[in-house]
C-alpha positions as CSV (number, residue, x, y, z in Angstrom):
1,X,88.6,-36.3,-6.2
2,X,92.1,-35.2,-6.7
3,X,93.1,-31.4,-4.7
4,X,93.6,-28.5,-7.0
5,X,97.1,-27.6,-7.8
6,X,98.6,-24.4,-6.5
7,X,100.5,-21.7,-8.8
8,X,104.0,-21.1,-8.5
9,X,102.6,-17.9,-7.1
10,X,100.7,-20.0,-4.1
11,X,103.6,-22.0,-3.3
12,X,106.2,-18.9,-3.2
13,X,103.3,-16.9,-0.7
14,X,103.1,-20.6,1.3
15,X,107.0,-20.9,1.5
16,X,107.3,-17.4,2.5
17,X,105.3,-19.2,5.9
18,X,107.9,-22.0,5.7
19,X,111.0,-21.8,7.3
20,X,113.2,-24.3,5.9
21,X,110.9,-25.3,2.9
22,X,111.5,-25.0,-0.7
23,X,111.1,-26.2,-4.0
24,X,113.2,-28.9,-5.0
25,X,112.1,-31.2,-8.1
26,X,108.5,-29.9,-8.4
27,X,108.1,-31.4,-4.7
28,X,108.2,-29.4,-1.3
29,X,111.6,-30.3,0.2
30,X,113.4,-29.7,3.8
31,X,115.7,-31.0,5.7
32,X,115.6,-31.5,9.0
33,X,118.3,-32.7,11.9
34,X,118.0,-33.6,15.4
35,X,120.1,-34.8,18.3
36,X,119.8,-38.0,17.6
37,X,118.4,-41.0,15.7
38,X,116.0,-41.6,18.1
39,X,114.5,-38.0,18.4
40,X,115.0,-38.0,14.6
41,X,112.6,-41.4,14.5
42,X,110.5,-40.2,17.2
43,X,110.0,-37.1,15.1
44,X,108.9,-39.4,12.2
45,X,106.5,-41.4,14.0
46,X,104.6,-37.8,15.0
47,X,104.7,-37.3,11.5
48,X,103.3,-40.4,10.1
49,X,100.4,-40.4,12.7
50,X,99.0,-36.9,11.2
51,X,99.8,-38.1,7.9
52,X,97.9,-40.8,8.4
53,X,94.6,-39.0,9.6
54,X,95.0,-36.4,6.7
55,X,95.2,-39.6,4.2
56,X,97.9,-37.7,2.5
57,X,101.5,-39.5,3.3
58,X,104.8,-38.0,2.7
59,X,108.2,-39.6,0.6
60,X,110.7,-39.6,3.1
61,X,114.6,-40.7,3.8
62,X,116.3,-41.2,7.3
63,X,120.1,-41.1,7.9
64,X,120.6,-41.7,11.7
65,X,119.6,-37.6,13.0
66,X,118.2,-36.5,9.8
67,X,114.8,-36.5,8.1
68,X,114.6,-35.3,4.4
69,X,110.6,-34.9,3.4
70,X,109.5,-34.2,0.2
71,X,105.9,-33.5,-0.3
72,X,103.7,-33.4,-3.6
73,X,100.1,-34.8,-4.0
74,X,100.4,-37.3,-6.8
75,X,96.9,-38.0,-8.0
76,X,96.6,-34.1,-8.6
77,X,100.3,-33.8,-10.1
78,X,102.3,-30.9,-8.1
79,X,101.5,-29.1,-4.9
80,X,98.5,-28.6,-3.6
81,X,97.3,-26.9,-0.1
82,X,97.3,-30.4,1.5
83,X,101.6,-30.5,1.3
84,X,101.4,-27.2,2.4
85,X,99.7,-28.3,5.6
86,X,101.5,-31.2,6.4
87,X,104.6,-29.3,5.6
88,X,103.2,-26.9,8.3
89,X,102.7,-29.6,10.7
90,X,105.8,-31.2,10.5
91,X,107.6,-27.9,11.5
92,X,105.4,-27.6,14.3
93,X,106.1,-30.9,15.3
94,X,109.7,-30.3,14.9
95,X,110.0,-27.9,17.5
């Protein structure tokens, strides 16, 4: 069973929580940088373990220190409270 999308109004209140985040394409988008490719990777590989245990796995692009994430839940078609948390998570994680 597919997550229920959240209204613009959700996502502006979840952003607001966000540093970094934002709407880009219907997706949530950041950014991130790091010292180097390796912290940058290193920072992936947290990632992809809790996005593997949450069954919910990000579209992502590496350029040596940066990490561009962009989060939607396709099988319920926009944003739903799971991005929100692994959007959540991979701040923490970039810390």
């Amino acid at each position: 069973m597919s997550a229920p999308t959240l209204s613009p109004d959700q996502v502006n209140t979840a952003l607001s929580q966000l540093p970094g985040w934002s709407v880009k394409e219907g997706k949530l988008h950041r950014q991130f940088q790091f010292g180097s490719f390796v912290e940058a990777f290193g920072f992936m590989s947290s990632v992809a373990l809790v996005a593997e245990a949450m069954g919910h796995h990000p579209e992502w692009f590496n350029v040596y220190n940066r990490v561009t994430i962009d989060l939607t839940t396709h099988d319920s078609g926009g944003i739903t409270a799971k991005d929100i948390a692994l959007a959540t998570k991979a701040n923490e994680l970039a810390r």
